[in-house]
Every structure is written in structure tokens, then in C-alpha cells.
Backbone as XML, in Angstrom:
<?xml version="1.0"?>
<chain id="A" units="angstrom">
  <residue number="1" name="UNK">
    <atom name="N" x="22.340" y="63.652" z="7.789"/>
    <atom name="CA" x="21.285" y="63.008" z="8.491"/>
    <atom name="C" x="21.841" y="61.800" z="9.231"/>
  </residue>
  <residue number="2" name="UNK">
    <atom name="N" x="21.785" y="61.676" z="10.512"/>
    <atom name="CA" x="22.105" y="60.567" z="11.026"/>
    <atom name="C" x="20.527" y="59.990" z="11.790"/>
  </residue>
  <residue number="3" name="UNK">
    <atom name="N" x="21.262" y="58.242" z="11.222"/>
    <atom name="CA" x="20.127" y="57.322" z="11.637"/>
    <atom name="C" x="20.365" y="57.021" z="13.323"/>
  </residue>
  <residue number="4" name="UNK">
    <atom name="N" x="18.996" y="57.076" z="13.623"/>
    <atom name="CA" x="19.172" y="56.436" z="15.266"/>
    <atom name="C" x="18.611" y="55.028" z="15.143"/>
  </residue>
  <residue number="5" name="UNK">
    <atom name="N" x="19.680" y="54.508" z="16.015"/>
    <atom name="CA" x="19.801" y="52.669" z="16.292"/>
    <atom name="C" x="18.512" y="52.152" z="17.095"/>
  </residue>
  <residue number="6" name="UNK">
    <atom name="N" x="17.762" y="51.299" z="16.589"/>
    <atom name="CA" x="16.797" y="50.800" z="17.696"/>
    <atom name="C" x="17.699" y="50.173" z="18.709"/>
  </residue>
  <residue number="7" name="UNK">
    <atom name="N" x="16.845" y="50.286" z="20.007"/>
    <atom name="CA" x="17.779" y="49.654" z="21.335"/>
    <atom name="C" x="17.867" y="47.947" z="21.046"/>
  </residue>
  <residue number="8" name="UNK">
    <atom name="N" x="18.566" y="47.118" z="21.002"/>
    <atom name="CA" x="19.317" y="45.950" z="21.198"/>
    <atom name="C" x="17.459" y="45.481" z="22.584"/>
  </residue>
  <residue number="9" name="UNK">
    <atom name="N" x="17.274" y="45.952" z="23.092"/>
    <atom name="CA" x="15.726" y="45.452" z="23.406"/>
    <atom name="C" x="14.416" y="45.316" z="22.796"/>
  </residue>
  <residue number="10" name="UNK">
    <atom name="N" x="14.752" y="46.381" z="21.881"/>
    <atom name="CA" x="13.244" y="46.151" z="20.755"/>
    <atom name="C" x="13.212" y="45.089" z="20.123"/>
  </residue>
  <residue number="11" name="UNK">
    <atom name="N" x="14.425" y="44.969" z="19.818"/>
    <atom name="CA" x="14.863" y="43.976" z="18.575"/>
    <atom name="C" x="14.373" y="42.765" z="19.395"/>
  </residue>
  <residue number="12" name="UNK">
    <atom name="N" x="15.409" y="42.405" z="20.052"/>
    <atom name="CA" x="15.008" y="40.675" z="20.937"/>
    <atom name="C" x="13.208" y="40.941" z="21.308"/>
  </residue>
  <residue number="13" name="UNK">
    <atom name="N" x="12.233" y="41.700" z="21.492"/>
    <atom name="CA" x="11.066" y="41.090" z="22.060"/>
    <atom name="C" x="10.355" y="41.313" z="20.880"/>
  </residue>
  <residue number="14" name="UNK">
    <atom name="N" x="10.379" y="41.916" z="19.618"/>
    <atom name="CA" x="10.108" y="41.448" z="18.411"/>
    <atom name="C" x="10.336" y="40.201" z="18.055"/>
  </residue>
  <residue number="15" name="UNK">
    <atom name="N" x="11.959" y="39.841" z="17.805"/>
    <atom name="CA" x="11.868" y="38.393" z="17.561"/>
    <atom name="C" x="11.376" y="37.451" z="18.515"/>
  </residue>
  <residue number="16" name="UNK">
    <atom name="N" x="11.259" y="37.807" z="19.432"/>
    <atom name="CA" x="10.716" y="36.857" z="20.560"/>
    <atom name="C" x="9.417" y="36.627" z="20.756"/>
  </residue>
  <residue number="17" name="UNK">
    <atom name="N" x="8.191" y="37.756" z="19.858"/>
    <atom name="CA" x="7.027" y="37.874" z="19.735"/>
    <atom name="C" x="7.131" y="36.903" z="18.479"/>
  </residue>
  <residue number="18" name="UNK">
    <atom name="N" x="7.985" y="36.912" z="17.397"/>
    <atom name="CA" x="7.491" y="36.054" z="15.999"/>
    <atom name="C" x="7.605" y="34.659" z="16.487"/>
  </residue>
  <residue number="19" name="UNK">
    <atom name="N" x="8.504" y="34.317" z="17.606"/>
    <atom name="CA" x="8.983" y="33.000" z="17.427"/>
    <atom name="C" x="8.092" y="32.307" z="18.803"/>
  </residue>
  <residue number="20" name="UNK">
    <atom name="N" x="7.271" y="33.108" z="19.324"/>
    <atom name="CA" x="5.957" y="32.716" z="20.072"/>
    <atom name="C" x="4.672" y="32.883" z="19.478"/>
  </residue>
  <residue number="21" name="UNK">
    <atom name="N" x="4.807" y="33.086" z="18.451"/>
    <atom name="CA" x="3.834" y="33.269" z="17.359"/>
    <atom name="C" x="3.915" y="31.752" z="16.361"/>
  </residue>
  <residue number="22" name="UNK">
    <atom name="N" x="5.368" y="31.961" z="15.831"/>
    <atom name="CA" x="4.894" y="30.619" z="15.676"/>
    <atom name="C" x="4.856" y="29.704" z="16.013"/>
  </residue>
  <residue number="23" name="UNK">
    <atom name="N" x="5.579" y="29.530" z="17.095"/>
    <atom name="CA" x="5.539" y="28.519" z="17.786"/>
    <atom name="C" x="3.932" y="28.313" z="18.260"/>
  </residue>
  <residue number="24" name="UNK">
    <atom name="N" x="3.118" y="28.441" z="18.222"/>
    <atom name="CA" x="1.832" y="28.684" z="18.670"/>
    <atom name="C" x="1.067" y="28.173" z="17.211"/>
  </residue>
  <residue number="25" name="UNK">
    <atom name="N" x="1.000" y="28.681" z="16.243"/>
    <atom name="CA" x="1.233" y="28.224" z="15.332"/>
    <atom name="C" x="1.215" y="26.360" z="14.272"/>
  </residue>
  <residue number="26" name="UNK">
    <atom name="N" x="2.967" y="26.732" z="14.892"/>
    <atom name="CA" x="2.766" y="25.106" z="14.459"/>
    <atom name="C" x="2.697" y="23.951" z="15.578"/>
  </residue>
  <residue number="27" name="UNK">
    <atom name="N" x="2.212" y="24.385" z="17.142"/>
    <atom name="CA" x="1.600" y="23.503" z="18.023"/>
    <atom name="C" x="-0.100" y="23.305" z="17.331"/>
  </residue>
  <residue number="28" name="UNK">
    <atom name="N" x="-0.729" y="24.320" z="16.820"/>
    <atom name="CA" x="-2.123" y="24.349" z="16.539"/>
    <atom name="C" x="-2.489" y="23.091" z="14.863"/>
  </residue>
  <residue number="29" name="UNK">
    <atom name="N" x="-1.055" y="23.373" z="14.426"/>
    <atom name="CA" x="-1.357" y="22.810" z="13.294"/>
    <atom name="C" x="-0.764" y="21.454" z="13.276"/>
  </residue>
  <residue number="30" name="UNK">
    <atom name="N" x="0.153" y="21.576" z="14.584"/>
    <atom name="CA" x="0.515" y="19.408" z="14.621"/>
    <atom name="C" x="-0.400" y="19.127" z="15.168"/>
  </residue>
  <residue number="31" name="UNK">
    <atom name="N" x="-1.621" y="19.743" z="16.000"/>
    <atom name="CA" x="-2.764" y="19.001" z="16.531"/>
    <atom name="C" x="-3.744" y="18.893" z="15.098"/>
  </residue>
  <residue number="32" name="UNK">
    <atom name="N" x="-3.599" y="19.443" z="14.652"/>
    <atom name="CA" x="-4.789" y="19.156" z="13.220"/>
    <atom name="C" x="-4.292" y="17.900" z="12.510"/>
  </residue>
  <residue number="33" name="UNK">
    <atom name="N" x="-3.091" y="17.785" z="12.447"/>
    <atom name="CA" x="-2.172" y="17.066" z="11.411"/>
    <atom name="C" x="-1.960" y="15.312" z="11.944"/>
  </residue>
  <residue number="34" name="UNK">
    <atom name="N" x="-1.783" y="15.422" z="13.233"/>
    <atom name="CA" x="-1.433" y="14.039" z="13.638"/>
    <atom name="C" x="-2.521" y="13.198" z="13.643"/>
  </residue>
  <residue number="35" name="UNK">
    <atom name="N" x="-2.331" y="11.655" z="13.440"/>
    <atom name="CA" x="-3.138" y="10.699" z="13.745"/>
    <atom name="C" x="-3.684" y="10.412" z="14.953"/>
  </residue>
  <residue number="36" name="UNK">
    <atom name="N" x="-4.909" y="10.051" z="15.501"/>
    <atom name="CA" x="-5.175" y="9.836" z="16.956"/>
    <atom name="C" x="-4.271" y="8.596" z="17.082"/>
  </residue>
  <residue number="37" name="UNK">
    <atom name="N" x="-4.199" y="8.702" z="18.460"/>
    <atom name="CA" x="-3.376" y="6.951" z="18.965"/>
    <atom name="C" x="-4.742" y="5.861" z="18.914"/>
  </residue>
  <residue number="38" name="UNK">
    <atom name="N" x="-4.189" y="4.585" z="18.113"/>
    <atom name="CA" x="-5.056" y="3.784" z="18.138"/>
    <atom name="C" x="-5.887" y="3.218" z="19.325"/>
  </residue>
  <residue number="39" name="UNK">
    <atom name="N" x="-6.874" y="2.761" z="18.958"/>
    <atom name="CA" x="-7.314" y="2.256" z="20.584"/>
    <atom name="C" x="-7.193" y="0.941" z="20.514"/>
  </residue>
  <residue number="40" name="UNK">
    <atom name="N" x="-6.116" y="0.085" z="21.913"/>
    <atom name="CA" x="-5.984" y="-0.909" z="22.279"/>
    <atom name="C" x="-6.876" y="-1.604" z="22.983"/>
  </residue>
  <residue number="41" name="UNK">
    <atom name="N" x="-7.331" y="-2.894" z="22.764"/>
    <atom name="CA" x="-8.625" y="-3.466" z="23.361"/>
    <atom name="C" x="-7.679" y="-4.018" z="24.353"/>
  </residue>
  <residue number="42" name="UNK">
    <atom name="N" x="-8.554" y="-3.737" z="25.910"/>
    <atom name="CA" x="-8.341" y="-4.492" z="27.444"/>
    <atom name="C" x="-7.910" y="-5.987" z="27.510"/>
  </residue>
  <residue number="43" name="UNK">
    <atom name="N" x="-8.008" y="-6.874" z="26.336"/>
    <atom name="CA" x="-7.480" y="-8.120" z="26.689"/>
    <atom name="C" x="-5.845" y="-7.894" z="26.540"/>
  </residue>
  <residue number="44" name="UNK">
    <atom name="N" x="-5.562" y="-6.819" z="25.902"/>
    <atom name="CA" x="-4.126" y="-7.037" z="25.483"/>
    <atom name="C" x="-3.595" y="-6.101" z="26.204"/>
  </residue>
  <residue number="45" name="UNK">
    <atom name="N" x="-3.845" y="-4.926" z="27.241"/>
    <atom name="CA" x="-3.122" y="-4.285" z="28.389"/>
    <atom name="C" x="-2.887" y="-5.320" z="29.185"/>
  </residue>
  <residue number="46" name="UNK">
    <atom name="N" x="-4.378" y="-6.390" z="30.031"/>
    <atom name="CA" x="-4.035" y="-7.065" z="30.811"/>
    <atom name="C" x="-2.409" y="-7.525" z="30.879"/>
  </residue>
  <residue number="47" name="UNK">
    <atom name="N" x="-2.421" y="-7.444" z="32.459"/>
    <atom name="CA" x="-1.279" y="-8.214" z="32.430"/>
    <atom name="C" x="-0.737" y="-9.334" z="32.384"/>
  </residue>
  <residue number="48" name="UNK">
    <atom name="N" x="0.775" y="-9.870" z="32.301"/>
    <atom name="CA" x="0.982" y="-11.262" z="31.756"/>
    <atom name="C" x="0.810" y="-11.754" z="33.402"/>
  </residue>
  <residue number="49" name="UNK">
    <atom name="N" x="0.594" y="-13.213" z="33.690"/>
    <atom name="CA" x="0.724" y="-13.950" z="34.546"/>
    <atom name="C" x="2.006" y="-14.366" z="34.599"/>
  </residue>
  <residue number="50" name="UNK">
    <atom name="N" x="3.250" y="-14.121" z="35.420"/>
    <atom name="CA" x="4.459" y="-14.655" z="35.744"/>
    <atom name="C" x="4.912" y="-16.278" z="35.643"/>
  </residue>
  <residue number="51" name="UNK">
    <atom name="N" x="3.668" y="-16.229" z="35.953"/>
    <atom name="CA" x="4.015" y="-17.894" z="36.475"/>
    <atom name="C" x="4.062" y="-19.347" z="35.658"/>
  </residue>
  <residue number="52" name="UNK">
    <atom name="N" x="5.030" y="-20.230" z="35.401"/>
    <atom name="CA" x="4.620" y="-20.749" z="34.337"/>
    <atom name="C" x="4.075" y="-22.096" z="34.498"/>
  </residue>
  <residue number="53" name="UNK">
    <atom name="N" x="3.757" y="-22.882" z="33.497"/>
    <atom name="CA" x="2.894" y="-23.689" z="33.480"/>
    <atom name="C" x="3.514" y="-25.180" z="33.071"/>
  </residue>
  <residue number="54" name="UNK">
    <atom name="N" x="3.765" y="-26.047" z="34.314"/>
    <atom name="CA" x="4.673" y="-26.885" z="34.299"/>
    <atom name="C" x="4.287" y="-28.151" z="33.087"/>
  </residue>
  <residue number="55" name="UNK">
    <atom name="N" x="2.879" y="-28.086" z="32.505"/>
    <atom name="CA" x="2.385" y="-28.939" z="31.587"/>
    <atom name="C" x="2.899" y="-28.859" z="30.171"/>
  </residue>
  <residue number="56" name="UNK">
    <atom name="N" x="3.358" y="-27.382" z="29.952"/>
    <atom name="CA" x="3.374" y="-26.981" z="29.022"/>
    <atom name="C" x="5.096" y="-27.203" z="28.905"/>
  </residue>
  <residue number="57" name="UNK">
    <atom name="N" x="6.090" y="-26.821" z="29.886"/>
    <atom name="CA" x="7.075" y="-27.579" z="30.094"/>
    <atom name="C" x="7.377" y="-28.817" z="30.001"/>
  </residue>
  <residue number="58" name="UNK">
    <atom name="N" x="6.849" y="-29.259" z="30.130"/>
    <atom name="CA" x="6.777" y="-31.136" z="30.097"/>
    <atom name="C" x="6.478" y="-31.270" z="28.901"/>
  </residue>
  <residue number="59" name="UNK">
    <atom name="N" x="6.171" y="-31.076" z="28.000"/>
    <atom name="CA" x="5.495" y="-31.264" z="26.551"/>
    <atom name="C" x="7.043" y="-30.626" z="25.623"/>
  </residue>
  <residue number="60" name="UNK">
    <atom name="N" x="7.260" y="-29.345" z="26.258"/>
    <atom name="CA" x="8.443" y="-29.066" z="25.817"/>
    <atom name="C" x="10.093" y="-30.400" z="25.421"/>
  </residue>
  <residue number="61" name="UNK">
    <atom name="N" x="10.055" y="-30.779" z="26.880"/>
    <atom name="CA" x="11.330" y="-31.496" z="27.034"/>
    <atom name="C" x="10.972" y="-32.574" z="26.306"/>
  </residue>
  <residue number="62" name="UNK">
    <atom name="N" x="9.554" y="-32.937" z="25.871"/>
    <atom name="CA" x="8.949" y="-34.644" z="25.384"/>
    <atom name="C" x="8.926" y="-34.407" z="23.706"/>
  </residue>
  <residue number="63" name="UNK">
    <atom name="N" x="9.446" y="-32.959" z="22.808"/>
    <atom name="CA" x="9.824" y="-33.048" z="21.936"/>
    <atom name="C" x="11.069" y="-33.736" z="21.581"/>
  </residue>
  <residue number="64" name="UNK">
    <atom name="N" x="11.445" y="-34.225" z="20.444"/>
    <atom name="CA" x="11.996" y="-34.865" z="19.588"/>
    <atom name="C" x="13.073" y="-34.060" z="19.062"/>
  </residue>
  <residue number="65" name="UNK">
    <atom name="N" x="14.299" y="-34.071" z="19.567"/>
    <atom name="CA" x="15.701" y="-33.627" z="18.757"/>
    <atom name="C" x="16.547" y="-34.079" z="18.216"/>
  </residue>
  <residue number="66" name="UNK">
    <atom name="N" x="16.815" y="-33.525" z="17.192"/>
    <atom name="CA" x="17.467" y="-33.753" z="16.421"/>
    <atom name="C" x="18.915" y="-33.321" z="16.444"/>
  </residue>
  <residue number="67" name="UNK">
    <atom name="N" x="19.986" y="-34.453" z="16.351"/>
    <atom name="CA" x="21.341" y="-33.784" z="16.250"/>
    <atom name="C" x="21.828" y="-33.216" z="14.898"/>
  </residue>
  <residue number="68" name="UNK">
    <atom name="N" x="22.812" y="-32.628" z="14.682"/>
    <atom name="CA" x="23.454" y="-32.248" z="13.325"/>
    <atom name="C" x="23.502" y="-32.623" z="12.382"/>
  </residue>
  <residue number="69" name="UNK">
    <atom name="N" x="24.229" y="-33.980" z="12.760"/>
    <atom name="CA" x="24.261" y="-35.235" z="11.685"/>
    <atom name="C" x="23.120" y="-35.992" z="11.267"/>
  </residue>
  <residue number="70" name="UNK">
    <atom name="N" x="22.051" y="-35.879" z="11.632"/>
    <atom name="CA" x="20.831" y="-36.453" z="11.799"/>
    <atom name="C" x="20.142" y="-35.819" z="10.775"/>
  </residue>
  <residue number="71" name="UNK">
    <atom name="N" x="20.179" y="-34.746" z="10.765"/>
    <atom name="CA" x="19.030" y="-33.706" z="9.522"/>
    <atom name="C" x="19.872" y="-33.416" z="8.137"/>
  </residue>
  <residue number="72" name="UNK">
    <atom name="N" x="19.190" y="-33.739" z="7.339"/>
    <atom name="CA" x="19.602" y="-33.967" z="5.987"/>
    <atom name="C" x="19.985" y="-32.290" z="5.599"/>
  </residue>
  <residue number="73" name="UNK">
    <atom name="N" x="21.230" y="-31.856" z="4.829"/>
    <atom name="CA" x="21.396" y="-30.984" z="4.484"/>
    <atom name="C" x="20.883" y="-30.490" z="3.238"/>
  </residue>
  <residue number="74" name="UNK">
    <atom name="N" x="20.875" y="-31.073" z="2.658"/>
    <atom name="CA" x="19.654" y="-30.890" z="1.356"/>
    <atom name="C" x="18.567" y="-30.271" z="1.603"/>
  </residue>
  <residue number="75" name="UNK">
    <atom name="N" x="17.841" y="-29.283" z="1.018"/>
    <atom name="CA" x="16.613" y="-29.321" z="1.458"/>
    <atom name="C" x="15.794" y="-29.133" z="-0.275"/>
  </residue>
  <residue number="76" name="UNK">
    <atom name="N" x="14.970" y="-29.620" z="-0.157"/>
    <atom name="CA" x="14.420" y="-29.294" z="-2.061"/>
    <atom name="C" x="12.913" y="-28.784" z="-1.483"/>
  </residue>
  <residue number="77" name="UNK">
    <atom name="N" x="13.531" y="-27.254" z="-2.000"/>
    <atom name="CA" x="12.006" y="-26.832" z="-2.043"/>
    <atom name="C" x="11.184" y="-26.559" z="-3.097"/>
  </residue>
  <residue number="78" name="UNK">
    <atom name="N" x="9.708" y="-27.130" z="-2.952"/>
    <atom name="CA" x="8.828" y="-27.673" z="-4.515"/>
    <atom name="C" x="8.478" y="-26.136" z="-4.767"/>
  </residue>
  <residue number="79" name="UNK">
    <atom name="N" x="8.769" y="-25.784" z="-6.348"/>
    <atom name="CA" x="8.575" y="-24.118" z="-6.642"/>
    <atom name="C" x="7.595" y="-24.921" z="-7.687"/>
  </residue>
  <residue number="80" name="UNK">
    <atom name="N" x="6.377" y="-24.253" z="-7.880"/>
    <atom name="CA" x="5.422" y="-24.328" z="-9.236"/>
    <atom name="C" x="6.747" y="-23.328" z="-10.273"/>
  </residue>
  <residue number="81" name="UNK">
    <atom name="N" x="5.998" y="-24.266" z="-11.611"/>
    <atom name="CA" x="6.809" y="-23.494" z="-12.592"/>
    <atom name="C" x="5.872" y="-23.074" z="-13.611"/>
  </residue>
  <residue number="82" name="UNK">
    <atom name="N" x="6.061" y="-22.468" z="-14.418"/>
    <atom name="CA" x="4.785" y="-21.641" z="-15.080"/>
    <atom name="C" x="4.879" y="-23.163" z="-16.259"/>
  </residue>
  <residue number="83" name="UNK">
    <atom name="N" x="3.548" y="-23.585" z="-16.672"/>
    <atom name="CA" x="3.540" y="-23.962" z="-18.137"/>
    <atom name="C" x="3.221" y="-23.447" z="-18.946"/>
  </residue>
  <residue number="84" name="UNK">
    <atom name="N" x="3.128" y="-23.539" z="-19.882"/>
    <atom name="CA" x="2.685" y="-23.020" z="-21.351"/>
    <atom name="C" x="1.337" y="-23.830" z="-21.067"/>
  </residue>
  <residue number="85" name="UNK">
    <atom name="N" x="0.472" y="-22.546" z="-22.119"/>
    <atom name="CA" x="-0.599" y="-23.547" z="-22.344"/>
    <atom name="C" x="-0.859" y="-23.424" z="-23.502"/>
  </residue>
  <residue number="86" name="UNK">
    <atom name="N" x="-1.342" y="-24.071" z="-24.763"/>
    <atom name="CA" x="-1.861" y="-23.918" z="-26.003"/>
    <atom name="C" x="-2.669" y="-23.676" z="-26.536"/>
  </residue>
  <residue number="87" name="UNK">
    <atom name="N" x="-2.920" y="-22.226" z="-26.819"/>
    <atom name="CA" x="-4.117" y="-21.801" z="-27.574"/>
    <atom name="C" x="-4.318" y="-21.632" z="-28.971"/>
  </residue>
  <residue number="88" name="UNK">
    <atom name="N" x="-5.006" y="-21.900" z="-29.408"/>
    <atom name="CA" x="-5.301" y="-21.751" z="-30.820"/>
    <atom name="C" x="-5.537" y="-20.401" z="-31.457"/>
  </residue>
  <residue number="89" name="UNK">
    <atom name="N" x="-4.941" y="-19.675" z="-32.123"/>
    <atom name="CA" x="-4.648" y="-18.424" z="-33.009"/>
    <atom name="C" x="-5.853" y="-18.561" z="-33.863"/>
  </residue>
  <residue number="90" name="UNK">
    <atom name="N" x="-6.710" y="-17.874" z="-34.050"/>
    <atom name="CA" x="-7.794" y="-17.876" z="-35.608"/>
    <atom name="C" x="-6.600" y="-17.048" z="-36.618"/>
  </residue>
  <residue number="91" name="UNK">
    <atom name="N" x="-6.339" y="-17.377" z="-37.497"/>
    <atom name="CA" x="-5.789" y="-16.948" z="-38.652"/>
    <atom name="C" x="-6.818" y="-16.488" z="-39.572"/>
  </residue>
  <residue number="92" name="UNK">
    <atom name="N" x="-6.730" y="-15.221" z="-39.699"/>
    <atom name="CA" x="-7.792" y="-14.321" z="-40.283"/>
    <atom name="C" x="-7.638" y="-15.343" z="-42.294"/>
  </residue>
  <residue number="93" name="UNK">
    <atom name="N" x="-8.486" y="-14.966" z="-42.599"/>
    <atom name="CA" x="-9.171" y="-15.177" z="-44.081"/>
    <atom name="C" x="-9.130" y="-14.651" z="-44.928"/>
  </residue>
  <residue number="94" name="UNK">
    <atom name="N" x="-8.424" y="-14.282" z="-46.022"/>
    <atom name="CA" x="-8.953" y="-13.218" z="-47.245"/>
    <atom name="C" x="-10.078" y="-13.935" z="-47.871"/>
  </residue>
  <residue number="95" name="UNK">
    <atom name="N" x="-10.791" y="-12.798" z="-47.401"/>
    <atom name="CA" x="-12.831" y="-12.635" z="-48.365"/>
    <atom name="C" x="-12.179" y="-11.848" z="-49.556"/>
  </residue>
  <residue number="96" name="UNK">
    <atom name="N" x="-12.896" y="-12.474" z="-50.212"/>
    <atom name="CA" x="-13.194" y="-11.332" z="-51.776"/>
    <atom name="C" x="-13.751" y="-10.052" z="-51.397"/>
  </residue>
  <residue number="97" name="UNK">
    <atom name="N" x="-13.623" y="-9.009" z="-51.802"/>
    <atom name="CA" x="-13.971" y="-7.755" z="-51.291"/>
    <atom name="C" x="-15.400" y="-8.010" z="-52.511"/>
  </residue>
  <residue number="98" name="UNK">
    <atom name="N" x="-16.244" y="-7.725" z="-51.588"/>
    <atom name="CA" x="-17.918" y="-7.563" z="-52.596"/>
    <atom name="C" x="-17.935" y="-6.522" z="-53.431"/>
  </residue>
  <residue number="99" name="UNK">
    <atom name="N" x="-18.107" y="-6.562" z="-54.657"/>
    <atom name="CA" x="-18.523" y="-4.967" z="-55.402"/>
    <atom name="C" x="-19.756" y="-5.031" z="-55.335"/>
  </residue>
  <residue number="100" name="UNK">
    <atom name="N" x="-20.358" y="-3.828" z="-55.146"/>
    <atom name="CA" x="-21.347" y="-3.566" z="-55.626"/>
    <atom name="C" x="-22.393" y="-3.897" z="-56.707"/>
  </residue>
  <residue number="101" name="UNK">
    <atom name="N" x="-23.138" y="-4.444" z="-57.011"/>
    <atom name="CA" x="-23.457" y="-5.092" z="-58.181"/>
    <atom name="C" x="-25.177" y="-4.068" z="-58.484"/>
  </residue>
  <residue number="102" name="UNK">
    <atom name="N" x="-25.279" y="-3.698" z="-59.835"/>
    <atom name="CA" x="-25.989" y="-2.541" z="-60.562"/>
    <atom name="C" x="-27.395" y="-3.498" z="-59.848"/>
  </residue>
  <residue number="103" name="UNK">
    <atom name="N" x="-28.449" y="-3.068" z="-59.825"/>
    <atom name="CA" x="-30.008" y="-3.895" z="-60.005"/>
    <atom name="C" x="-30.945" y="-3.086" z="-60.026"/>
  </residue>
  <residue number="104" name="UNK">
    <atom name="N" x="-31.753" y="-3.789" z="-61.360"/>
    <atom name="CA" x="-32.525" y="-2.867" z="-61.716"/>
    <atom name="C" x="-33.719" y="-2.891" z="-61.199"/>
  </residue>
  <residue number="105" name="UNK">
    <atom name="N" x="-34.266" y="-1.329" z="-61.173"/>
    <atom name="CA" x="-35.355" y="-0.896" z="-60.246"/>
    <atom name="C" x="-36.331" y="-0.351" z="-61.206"/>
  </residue>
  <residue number="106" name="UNK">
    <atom name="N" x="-36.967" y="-0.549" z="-60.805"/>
    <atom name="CA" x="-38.415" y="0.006" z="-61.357"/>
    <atom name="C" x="-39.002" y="1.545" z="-61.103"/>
  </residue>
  <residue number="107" name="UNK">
    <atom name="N" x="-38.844" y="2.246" z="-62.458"/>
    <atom name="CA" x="-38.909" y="3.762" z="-61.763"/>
    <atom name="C" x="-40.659" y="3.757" z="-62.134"/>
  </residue>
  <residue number="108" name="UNK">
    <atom name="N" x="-41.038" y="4.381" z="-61.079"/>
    <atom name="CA" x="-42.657" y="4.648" z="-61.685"/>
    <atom name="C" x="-43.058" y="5.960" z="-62.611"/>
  </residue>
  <residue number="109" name="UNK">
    <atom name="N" x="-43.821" y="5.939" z="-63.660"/>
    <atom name="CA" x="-43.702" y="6.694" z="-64.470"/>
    <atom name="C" x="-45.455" y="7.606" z="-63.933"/>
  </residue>
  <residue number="110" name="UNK">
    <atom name="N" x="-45.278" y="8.803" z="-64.557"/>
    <atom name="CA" x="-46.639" y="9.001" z="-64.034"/>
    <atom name="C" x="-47.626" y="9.093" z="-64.831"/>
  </residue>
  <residue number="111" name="UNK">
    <atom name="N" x="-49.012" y="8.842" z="-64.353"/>
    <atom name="CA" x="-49.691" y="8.141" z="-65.075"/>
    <atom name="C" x="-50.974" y="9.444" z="-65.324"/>
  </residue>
  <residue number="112" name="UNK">
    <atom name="N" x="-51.347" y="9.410" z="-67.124"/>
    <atom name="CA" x="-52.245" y="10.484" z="-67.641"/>
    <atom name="C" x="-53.205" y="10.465" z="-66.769"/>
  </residue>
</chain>
């Protein structure tokens, strides 16, 4: 018995049908899957103004610098530190364990 060969064309548009298959596929299921893009509010597209603002420059240069030698190398930074705090423990008690104690009852007897 001899086998006959599928043609070298069946083959490629089979695989070429699975891999447009899934590809189809997992386009359908990254649209299910992804996050929408957030929505940006219009003050923050606007655009920047180029131009700058010579007041705000001037305020710049009228800061205060400091040279090298000038700023203390030390720096101590204040960390909280945990304290203790003191609570008082109740230290349990030995009670006498209660027995039971007999008491007498009155049985009613019945009457002629």
C-alpha cells in the first residue's frame, strides 16, 4: 500500500487558516482584556505658554545662596523613638475552689 503525499499547498493554507484564526482570536480577546485609556481633563492638554515671566525671574536671582563652606555638614535629623509605656498586669488570684455544700430541703409528704 502506498501513501499519497498531500500537496506542499494544502498544508500552508491550512496552517495559514489556523494562524488567521487565531490571530482573530486573540485580537477579539485583547479588546475584552485591556483597560480603557484614562480620560485626561482639557486643562492639562492645553498648551504650555513659551514665554517666560520676567517677575518670576527676578524673585529667582533675589534668592539667597549659599556657598560650600557656608552650610553646615552635619545634618541631625529628629527620628521619634518608640517609648515604653507602663501598664499594669492584673495578676490573677487563687480563689478557694467552692464545694458544694449539702442543704436541707423539705420533702413534702402526702397528706391522708
Amino acid at each position: 500500500m502506498k501513501k499519497t503525499k498531500t500537496p506542499s499547498l494544502v498544508t500552508i493554507a491550512i496552517l495559514t487558516t489556523i494562524t488567521a484564526l487565531f490571530w482573530v482570536f486573540f485580537s477579539i480577546y485583547r479588546v475584552f482584556t485591556t483597560e480603557p485609556s484614562p480620560v485626561v481633563p482639557p486643562e492639562i492638554l492645553e498648551p504650555v505658554s513659551p514665554s517666560l515671566d520676567s517677575s518670576i525671574i527676578d524673585k529667582i536671582q533675589a534668592r539667597l545662596f549659599f556657598a560650600e563652606g557656608e552650610v553646615s555638614t552635619q545634618i541631625q535629623i529628629a527620628t521619634q523613638t518608640a517609648t515604653p509605656i507602663a501598664t499594669e498586669t492584673a495578676t490573677p488570684t487563687a480563689t478557694p475552689a467552692e464545694s458544694p455544700t449539702p442543704t436541707a430541703t423539705a420533702t413534702a409528704s402526702p397528706t391522708p
